[in-house]
N, C-alpha and C positions, 0 to 999 in steps of 0.2 A: 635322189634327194636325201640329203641328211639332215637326222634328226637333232635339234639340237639339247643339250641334257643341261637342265639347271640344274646347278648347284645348290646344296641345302645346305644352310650352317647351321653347323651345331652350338648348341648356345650350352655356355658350360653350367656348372651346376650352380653357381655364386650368382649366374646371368636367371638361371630359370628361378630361382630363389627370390631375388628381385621382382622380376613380373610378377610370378605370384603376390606378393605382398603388394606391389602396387594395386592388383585388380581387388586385393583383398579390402584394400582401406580405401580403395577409388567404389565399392562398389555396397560393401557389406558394411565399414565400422565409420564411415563419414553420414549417410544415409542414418542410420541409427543414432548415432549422435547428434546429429540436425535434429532429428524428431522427439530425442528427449530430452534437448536445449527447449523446445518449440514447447514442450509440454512443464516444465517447470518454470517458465514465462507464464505460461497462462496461467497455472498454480498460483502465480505470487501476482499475479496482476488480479485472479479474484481474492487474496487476503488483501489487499491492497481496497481493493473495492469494498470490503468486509470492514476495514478499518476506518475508510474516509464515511460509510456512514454512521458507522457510532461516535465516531467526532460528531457528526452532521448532530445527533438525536442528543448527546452531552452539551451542543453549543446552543440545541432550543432550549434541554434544560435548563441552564446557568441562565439564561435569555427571560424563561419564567420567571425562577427565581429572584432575578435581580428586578423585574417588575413586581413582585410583591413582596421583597423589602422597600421599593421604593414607596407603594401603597400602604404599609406598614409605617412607615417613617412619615408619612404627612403630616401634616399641621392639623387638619382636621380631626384625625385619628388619634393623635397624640391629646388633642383638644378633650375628645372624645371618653378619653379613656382617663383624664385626670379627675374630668368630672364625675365619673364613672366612680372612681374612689375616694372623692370629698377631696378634690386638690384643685388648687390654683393655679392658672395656667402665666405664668410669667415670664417672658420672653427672654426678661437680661439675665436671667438664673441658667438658660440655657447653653449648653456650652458644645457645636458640631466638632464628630470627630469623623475624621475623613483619613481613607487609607492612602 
């Protein structure tokens, strides 16, 4: 019986140059890169979450605020505070100014 002898091909140097490089970036710089895409998503997804609460905590403020100018500006308080200083409260003297 005879044996039969396979052939091995030599793969040239441009050919082994190649593979390497594909195993290199199929294995080592894709991998890496995925995981630190992966981690500078989540960096900016919690500044992101850092940001949308201090809007949140800025928009109760302003939300205060604009209830005790509203409190501020009443009829009653304005009443209040003319009599407070020897003054008459006369409505047609008064003149709204609105933004």
């Amino acid at each position: 019986m005879r044996t039969k002898r396979v052939k091995r091909i030599k793969l040239l140097k441009g050919e082994k140059m190649m593979a390497f490089l594909v195993v290199f970036f199929g294995f080592i710089v894709m991998p890496t890169s995925w995981v630190y895409t992966k981690a500078l998503l989540s960096e900016t997804n919690i500044e992101l979450e850092k940001i949308e609460s201090k809007i949140s905590s800025q928009n109760n403020a302003n939300e205060a605020l604009s209830m005790q100018i509203d409190e501020l500006a009443s009829i009653e308080n304005i009443q209040s505070i003319a009599n407070e200083s020897g003054l008459s409260y006369n409505n047609s003297n008064i003149k709204n100014i609105n933004e």
